[in-house]
C-alpha positions as CSV (number, residue, x, y, z in Angstrom):
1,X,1.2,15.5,-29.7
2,X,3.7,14.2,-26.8
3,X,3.8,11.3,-25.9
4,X,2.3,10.3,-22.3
5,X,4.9,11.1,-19.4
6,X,5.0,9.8,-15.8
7,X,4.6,11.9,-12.0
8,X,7.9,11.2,-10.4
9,X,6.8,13.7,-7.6
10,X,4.0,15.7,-6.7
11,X,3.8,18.7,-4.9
12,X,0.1,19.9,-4.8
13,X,0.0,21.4,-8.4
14,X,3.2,21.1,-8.9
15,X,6.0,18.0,-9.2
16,X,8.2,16.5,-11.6
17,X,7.3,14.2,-14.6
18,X,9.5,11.6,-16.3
19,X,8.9,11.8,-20.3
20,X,8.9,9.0,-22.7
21,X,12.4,10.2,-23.6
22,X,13.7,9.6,-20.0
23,X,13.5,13.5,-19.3
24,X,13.0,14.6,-16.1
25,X,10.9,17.9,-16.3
26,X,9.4,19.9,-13.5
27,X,5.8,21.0,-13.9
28,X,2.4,22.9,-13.2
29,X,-1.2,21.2,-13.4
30,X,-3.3,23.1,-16.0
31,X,-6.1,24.1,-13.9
32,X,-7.1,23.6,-10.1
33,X,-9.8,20.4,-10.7
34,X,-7.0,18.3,-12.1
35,X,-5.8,15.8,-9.4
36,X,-2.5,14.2,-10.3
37,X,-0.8,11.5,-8.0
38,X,2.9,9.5,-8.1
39,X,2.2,6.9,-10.7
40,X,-0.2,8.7,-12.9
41,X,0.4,8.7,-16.5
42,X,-0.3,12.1,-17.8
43,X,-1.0,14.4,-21.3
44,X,1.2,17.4,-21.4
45,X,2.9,20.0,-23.2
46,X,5.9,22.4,-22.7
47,X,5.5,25.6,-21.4
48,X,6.2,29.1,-23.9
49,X,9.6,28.8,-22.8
50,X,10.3,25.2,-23.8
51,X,11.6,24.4,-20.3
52,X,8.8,23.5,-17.6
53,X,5.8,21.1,-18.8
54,X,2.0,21.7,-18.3
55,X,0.0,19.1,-17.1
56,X,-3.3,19.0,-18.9
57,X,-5.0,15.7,-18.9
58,X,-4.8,12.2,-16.3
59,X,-4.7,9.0,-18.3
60,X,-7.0,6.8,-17.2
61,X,-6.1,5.0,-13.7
62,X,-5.7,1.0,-14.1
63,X,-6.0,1.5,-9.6
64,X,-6.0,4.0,-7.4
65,X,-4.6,3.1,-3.7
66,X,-7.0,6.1,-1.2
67,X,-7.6,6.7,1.8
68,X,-10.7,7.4,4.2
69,X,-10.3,11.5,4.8
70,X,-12.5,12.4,8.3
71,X,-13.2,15.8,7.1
72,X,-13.7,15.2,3.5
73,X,-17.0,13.4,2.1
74,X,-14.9,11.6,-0.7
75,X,-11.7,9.5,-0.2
76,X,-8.7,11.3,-0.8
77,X,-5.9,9.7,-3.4
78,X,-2.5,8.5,-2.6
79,X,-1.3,6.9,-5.6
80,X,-2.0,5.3,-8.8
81,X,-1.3,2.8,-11.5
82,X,0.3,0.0,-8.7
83,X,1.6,-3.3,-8.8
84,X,2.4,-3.9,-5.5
85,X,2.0,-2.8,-2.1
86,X,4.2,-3.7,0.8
87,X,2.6,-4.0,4.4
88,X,5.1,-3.3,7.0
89,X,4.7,-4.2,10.6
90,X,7.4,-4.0,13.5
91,X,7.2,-5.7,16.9
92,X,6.4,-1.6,18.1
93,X,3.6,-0.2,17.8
94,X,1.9,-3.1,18.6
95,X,0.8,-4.6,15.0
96,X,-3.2,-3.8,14.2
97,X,-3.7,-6.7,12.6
98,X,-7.1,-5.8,11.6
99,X,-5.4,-2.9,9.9
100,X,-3.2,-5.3,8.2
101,X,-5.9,-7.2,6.8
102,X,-7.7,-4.4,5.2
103,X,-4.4,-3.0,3.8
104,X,-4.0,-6.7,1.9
105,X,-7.7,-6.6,0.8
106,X,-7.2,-2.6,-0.2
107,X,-4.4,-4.5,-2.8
108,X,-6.6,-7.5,-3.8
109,X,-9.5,-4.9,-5.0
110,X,-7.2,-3.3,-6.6
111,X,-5.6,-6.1,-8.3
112,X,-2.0,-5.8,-6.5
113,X,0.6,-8.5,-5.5
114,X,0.6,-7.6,-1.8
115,X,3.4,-9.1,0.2
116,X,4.3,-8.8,4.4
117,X,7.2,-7.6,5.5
118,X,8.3,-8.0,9.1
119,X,10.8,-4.9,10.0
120,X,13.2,-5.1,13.4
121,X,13.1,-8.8,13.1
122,X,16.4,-8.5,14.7
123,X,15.1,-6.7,18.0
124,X,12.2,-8.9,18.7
125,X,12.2,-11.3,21.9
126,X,11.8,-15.0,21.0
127,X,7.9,-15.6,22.1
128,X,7.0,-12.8,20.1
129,X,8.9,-13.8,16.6
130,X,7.3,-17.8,17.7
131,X,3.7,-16.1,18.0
132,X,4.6,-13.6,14.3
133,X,5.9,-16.9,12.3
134,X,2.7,-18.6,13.2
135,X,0.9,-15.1,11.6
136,X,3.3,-15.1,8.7
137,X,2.6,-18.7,8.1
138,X,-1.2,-18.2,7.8
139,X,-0.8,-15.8,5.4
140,X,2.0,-17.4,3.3
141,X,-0.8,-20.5,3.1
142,X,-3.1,-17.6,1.7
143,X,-0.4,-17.1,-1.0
144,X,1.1,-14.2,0.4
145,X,4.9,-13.6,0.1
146,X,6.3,-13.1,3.6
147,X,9.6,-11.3,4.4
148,X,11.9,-11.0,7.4
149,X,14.1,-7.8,7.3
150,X,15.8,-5.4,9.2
151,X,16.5,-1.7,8.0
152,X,18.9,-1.5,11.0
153,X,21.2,-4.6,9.9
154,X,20.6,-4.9,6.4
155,X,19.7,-8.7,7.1
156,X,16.3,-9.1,4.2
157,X,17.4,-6.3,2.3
158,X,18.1,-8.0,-0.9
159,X,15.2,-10.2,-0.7
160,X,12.7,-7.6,-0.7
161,X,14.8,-5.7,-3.5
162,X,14.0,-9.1,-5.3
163,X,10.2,-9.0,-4.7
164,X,10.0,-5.0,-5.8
165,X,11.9,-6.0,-9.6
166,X,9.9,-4.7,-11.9
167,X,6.8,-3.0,-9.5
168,X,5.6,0.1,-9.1
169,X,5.1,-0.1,-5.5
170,X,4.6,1.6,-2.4
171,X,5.2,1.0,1.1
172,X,2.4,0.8,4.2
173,X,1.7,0.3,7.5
174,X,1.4,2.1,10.9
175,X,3.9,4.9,11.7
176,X,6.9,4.3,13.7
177,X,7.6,0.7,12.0
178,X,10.4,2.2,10.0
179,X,8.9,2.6,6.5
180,X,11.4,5.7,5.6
181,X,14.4,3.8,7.0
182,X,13.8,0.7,4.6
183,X,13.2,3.0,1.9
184,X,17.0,4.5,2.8
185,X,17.9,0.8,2.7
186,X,16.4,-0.1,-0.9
187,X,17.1,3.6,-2.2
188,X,20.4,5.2,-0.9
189,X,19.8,8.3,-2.6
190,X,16.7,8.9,-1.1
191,X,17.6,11.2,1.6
192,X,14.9,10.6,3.8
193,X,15.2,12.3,6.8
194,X,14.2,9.2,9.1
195,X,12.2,9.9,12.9
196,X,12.8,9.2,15.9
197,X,10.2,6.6,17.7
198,X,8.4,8.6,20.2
199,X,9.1,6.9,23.2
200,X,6.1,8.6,24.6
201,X,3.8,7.1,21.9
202,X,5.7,4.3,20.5
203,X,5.3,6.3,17.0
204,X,7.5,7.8,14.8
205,X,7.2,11.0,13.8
206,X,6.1,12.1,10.0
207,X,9.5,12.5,8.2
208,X,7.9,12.3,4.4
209,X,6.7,16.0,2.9
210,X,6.1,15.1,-0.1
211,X,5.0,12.5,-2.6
212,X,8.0,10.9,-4.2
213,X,9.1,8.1,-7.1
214,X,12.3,6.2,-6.4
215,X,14.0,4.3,-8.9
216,X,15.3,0.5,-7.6
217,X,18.9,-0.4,-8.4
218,X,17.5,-3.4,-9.2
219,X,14.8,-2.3,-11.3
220,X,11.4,-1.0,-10.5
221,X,9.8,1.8,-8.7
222,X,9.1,2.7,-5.1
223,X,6.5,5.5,-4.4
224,X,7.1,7.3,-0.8
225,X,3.9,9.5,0.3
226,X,3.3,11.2,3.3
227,X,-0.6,9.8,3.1
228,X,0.3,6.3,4.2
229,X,1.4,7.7,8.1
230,X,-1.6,5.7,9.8
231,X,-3.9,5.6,6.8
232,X,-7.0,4.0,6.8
233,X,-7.7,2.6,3.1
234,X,-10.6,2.9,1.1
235,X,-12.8,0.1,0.5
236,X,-16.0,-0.4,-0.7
237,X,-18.3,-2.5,1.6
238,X,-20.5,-4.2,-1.6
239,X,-17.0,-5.7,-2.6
240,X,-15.0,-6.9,0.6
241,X,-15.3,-10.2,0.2
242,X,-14.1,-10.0,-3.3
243,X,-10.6,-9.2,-0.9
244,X,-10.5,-12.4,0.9
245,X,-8.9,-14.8,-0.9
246,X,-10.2,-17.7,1.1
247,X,-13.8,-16.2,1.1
248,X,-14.0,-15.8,-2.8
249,X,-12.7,-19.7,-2.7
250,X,-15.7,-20.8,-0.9
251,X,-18.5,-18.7,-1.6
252,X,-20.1,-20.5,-4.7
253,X,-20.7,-23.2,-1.7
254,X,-23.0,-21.1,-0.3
255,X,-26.9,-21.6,-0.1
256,X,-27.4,-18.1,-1.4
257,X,-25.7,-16.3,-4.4
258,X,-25.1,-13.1,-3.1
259,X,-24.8,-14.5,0.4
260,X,-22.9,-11.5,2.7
261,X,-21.8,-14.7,5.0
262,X,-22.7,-12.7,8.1
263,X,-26.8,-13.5,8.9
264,X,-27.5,-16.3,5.9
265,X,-28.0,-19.5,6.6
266,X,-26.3,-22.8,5.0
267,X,-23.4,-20.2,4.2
268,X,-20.0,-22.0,3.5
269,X,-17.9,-19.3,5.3
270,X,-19.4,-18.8,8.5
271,X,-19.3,-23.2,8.5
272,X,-16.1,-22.8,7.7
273,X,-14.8,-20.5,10.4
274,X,-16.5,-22.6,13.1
275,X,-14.3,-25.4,11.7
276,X,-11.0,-23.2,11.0
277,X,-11.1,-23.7,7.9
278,X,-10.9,-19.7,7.2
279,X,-9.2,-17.7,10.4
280,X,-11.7,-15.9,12.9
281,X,-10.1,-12.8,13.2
282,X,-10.2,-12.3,9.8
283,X,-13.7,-13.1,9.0
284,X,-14.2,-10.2,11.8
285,X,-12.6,-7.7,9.5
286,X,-14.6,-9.0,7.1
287,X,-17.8,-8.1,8.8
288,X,-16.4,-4.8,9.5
289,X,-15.9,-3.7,6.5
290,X,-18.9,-5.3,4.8
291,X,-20.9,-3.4,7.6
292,X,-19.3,0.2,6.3
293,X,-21.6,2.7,5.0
């Protein structure tokens, strides 16, 4: 029996794997019910001819990062088998910082580093990169790592190459703040063809085709997928506040055990946002996701 390989690149059935023996192999999922994703660790075999390699079974996931699908009852898969995922935001589009949040808490269910990084620092007016430290600061005191780069310059480039050592990570955030151009940045190779922003829309336009693994010079991994263009992650509404940090520090203070900190009384976290104690933007994305069906 082989031994487990990885999907480097995934093409609807078909893709590349990377074997245990560092063998890059293209291949064909055995079957049409078989989902794989970049990041799965998968049984296979070769094909009659020796060359090609048949996909036949997914290892179980450790996470899965998905996204909500408007015309699909189930959420549809992205990735799998994460350590970290990047949020990116730009000073345009206007950051969604809602969005934001429930990409960190999308990480935190899954049991990801998450870490900010702020793209086009360079181009940004000085009342707007005031007003995005004080944001960065809030979240740095809610332990996450916060970067300042620019995929234009190169200034941040190396730092974030030092937070991705070792990962398997992936990239997100709204389209058009230059997610394929810092992917150029960490991956030369790449060749990413990077869009234009849409003056019109203040958008960039969907460059990525296909799923794709990049190795880091540095060491680890950097999944590219053409899901993340404006994705809205998955998240299950019984477990959202298990994706605050600062709620799961307070709830045991609660009157209630299973408190939802939205209607309760004596609960610690509504207490605590009328003091600022927890941010009140944050507890609104809270309640919007605890409210999802």
């Amino acid at each position: 029996m082989t031994e487990p390989a990885l999907i480097t690149a995934a093409y609807g059935r078909r893709g590349r794997l990377e074997t245990a023996a560092a063998e890059n192999l293209r291949y064909l999922v055995k079957g049409r019910r078989l989902k794989v994703v970049c990041g799965d660790q998968v049984a296979w075999h070769q094909d009659k001819h020796g060359h090609d390699a048949i996909v036949t079974d997914v290892l179980p996931r450790t996470n899965c990062l998905e996204r909500l699908a408007p015309d699909r009852p189930q959420p549809e898969l992205l990735a799998a088998n994460l350590t970290c995922v990047a949020v990116v935001i730009a000073p345009l589009p206007a950051t969604d910082w809602h969005l934001v949040d429930r990409y960190l808490v999308a990480a935190e269910l899954m049991q990801c580093r998450a870490i900010l990084v702020d793209n086009k620092s360079d181009s940004s007016a000085a009342d707007i990169r005031i007003a995005r430290a004080a944001q960065f600061e809030a979240y740095r005191e809610l332990g996450y790592a916060s970067l300042l780069v620019s995929a234009a310059t190169g200034d941040g480039i190396d730092a974030l190459a030092g937070q991705l050592v070792d990962e398997i990570a992936i990239l997100v955030g709204q389209s058009g703040v230059g997610k394929s151009s810092l992917i150029n940045r960490l991956v030369p190779d790449a060749d990413i063809v990077v869009g234009d922003l849409s003056a019109a829309t203040a958008e960039g336009t969907h460059t990525t085709t296909a799923s794709a693994m990049h190795r880091l010079p540095g060491g680890g991994r950097l999944i590219d997928t053409p899901g993340v263009r404006d994705f809205v992650p998955a998240v299950d509404s019984d477990r959202a506040q298990l994706g605050f940090p600062e709620i799961r520090a307070l709830a045991d203070e609660c009157r209630f055990a299973n408190c939802r900190h939205i209607r309760e009384p004596d609960c610690a976290i509504k207490h605590a946002v009328t003091t600022g104690t927890i941010d009140a933007r944050r507890y609104e994305t809270y309640k919007r996701l605890a409210r999802e069906k």
